[in-house]
N, C-alpha and C positions, 0 to 999 in steps of 0.2 A: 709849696713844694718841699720845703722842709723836715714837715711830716714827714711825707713818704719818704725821703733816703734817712728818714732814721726809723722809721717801720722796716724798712729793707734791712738797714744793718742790724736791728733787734731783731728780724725772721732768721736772719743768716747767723747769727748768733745762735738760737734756739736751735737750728738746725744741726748746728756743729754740737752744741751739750750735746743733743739728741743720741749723734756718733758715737757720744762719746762714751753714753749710757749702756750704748747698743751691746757691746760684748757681753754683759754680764746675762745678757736676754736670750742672746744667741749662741754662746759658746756649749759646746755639749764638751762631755766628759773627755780629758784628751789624753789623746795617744802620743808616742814620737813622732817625731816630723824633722824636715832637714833645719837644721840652723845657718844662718848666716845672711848676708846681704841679699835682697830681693831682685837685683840684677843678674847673676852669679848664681842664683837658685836651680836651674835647669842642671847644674853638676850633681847636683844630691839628689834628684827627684826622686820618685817609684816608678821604679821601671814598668814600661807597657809591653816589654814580653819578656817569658822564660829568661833570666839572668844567663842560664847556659847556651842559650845562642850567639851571646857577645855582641849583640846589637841591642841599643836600645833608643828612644826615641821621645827623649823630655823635651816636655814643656810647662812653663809657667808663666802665669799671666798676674802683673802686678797693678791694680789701679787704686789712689787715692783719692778724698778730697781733703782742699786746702782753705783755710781761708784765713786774712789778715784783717786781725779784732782791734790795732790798736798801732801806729807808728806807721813808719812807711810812709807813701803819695798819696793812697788812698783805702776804702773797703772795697777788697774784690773774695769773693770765694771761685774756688777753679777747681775742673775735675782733670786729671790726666793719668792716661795707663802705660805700661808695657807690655808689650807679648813677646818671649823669649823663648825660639824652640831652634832643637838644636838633632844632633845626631853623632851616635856614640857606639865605636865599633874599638872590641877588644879580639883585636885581631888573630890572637892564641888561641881563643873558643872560636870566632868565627871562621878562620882561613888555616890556623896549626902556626901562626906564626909568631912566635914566643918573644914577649917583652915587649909587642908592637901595640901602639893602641892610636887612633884617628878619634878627632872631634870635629865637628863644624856646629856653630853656632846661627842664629841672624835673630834682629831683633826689629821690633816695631814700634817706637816712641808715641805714641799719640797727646793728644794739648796741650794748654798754652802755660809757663811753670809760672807760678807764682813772684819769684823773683825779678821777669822780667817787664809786671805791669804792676804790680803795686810796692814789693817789698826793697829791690834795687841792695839786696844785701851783695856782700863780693864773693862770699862763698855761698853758693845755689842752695837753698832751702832743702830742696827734694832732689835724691842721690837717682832716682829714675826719668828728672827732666832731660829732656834730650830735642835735636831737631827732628820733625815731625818727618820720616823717613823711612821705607823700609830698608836697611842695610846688613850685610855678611858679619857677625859680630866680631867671632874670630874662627878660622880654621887651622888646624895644625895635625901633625904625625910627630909621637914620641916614639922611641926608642928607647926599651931599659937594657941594663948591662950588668954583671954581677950579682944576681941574683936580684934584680932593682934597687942595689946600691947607689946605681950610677943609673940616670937617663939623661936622655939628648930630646928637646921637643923644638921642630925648627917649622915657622910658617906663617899665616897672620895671627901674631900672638899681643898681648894684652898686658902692661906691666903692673895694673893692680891689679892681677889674678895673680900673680906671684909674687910681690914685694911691698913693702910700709905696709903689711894689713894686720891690724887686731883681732883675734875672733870676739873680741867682747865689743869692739868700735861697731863690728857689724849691724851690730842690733838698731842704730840708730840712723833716722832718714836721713838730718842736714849733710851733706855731700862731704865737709870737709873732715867728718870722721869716718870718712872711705879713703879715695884717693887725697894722700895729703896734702894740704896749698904749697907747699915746697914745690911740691912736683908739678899738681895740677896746674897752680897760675906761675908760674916761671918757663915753663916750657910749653909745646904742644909735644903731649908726648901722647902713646899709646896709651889710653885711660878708656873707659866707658863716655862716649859711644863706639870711639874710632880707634881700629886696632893698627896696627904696621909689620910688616916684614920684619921680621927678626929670627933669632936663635939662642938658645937656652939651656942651660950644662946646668945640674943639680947632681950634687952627692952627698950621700948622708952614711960615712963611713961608720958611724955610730947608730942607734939608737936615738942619742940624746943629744947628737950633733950633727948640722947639716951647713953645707956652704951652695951658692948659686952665683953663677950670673947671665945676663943676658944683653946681647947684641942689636939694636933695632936701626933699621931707617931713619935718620932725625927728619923727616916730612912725612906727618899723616896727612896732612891738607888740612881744608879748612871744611869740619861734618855738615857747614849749613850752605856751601858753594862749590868749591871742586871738589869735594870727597863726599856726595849727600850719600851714596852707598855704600861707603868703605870698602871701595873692591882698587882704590889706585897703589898702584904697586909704584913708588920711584925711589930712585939709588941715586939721588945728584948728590955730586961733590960738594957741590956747596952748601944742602943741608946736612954736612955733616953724619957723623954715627952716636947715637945713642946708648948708653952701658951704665946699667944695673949691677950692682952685687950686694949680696948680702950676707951673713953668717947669724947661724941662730942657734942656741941652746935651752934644753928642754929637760925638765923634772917630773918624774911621776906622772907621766904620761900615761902607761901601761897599767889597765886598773885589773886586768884579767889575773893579774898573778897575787894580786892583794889577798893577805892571811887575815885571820881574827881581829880587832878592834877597829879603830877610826880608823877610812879611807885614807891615803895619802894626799898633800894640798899641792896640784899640780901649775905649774909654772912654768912661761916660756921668757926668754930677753933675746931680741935681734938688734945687732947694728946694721945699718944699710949706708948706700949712698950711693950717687949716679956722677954722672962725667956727660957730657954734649959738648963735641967740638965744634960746632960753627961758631959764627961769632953773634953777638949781642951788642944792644945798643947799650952807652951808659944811662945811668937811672939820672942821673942829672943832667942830659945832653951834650956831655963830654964823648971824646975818640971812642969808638968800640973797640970791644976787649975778644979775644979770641977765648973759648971752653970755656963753660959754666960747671960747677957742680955744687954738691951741698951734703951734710951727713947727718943720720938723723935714728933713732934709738925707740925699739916699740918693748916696753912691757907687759903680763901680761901674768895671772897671779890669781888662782883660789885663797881664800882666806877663810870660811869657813862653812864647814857643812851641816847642816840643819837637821839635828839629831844622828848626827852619823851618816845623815843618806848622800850617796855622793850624786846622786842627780841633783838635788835641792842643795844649790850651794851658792855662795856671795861670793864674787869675783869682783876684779877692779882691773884697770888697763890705764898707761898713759905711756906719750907719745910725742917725743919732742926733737929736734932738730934746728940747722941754721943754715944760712946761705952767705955769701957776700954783698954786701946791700952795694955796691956802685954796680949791678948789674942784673939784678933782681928786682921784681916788684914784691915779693915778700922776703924778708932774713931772717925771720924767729917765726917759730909754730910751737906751742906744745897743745894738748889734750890730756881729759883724763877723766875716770868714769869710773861708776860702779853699779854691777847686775845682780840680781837679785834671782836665783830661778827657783820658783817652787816655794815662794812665800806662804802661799795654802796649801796644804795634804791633798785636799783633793784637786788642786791645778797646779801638778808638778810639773808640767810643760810650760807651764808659764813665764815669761819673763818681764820682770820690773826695771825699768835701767834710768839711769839718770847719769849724763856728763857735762863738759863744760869744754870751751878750744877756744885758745887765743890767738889770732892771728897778725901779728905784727909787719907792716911795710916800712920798704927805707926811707930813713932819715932822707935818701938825696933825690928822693923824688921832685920832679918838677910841673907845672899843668904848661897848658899850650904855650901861656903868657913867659913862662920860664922862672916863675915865682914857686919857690919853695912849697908844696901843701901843707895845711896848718896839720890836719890829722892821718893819723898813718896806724890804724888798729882797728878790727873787730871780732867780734865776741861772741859766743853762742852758748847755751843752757838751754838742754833738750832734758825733758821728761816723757819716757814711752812707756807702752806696754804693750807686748806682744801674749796675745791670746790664741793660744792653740787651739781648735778645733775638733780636729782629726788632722788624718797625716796626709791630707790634702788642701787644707784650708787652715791660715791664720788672719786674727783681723788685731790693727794695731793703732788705739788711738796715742795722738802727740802732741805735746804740746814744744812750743820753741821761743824762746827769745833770743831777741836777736838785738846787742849792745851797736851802738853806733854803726847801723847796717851802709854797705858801701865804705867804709873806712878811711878815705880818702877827704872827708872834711866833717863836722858836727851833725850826727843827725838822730830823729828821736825813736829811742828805742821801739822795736817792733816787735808785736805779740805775733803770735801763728800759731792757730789750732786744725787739726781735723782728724782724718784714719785711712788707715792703710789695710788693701783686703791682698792678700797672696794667695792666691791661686794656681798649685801642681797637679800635672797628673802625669 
């Protein structure tokens, strides 16, 4: 029987090169298409009617495969999608109502993620696993003000649609170059899948400066038990409130007004940091502590342009922050990375990206027994490429490794290959 499960893993092997071949087979000459993370995609689509109605009705459908070549508990290869459609009313075109605009979202997780049958890493491989659920993703009504200097967006809102995000992090599946592990595994906070009640002030008195912050619920529930829909709305006191802010600053943004020679190298730097008032346990089984929070710094930075062209350009992003370790499961994060768009003349949609994220836990961690854990870190180095298509279709294959996955005690590094297909319309 030996044989066969290693025919298997050599089929499944061959199958994933196969993927991985497959772009260069299938890509036709590309056009623009939206950038950014493939959960989050349904904000840029192509609209499916007349823009001047101010309704429009995206969707986008994400599915992958995955499979684990190397580390890990076992060989498994796995297929899983998203379907993300949403509804999008700019209420100035649709109703005369100036500055107003309405979203609703919902999404549909389908399969089983990799991380949770063979790979056991702490930070989830694939940023579109989710519980298998159809749920409301987020709804909300903004309000702009001063010519949309100032907007107001209050309702079920989402805090990595608005904070710690990289445009260049996006490019990448493993989860922890989205939502950061600061945020993600210290809190339940509003993250992809499960959004929360909240409210959200943004002004950008400048151009090239903006400040935010926002208010949430501290209880989204739990997405695979009391919240599998993300429709519970609760305000208890004792979960506490949740608060976001951030400040950001922005260079050479604005390529419209660019004169003769080389394009300008455009660059963003945000500080953030959040606040949750209920309380926490300690990380060592000591008294709990009342408010957590943590601060943590995204940049973000062209470097150069590829005969002048400012499409075709080498970017890099990195992304660090801390917490306090007697009450946190993670205290240190950084990230950092480098994209490549438009390596070829003729696939200037294209992007190359390769980064790397350290995820450090506390020293005062303890297991059931009350014994100290020996390891407290893990690692990831992602190799992608996203291949345009047209401006309906991208296919992206990945490769990941994954350093002492699960970070909580010694274990052997993990390979993960497959591809990613996005699908808008």
């Amino acid at each position: 029987m030996k044989w066969l499960q290693k025919l298997r893993v050599t089929g499944s092997s061959a199958a994933l090169l196969f993927l991985f071949c497959a772009p260069a087979v299938l890509a036709q000459e590309a056009v623009s298409t939206a950038h950014g993370s493939s959960r989050d995609s349904p904000d840029e689509t192509v609209q499916s009617v007349p823009p001047t109605r101010g309704i429009e009705f995206p969707v986008a459908i994400t599915t992958e495969v995955l499979g684990n070549l190397a580390g890990g508990s076992s060989r498994h290869v796995i297929w899983e999608s998203l379907v993300n459609v949403g509804l999008a009313l700019d209420l100035e075109k649709f109703a005369g109502w100036k500055g107003g605009n309405i979203s609703v979202r919902a999404i549909y997780p389908q399969g089983t993620g990799l991380t949770s049958i063979a790979v056991h890493d702490f930070n989830t491989l694939s940023n579109i696993d989710g519980y298998d659920s159809l749920r409301l993703y987020d709804a909300w009504f903004q309000q702009e003000f001063a010519d949309g200097k100032v907007s107001l967006r209050i309702g079920q809102l989402l805090a990595d649609a608005e904070f710690f995000d990289s445009d260049n992090a996006a490019l990448f599946l493993n989860s922890s170059f989205g939502a950061i592990p600061l945020v993600s595994q210290n809190l339940n906070p509003p993250i992809f899948p499960t959004a929360a009640p909240g409210i959200r002030l943004l002004a950008r008195p400048l151009d090239s400066f903006y400040a935010e912050t926002a208010i949430f619920s501290g209880d989204t529930g739990n997405p695979t038990l009391t919240n599998k829909h993300n429709t519970r709305l609760s305000f208890r006191s004792s979960d506490g409130v949740l608060i976001f802010a951030e400040m950001g600053y922005e260079w050479n943004m604005k390529r419209e007004a660019e004169t003769a020679g080389l394009p300008p190298l455009a660059g963003s730097l945000k500080v953030s940091g959040y606040y949750d008032s209920k309380e926490f346990s300690d990380s060592g089984g000591g008294s709990r502590h009342r408010g957590d929070y943590s601060v943590y710094g995204v940049f973000d930075q062209e470097l150069w342009h590829i005969q002048g062209n400012k499409d075709r350009v080498l970017s890099c992003f990195s992304r660090a922050g801390g917490a306090p370790a007697d009450r946190n499961t993670v205290t240190w994060y950084c990230d950092a990375g480098f994209n490549l768009k438009g390596l070829l003349a003729a696939r200037a949609q294209d992007t190359l990206g390769i980064a790397f994220s350290h995820t450090e836990l506390s020293h005062d961690l303890v297991d059931y027994s009350g014994r100290l854990l020996r390891s407290h870190h893990e690692e990831v180095l992602e190799l992608t490429y996203q291949a345009v298509c047209n401006s309906h279709l991208s296919i992206q294959p990945d490769l990941q490794i994954i350093f002492n996955p699960g970070a909580t005690m010694p274990a052997n590094t993990a390979v993960v290959s497959g591809i990613r297909l996005d699908v808008q319309f």
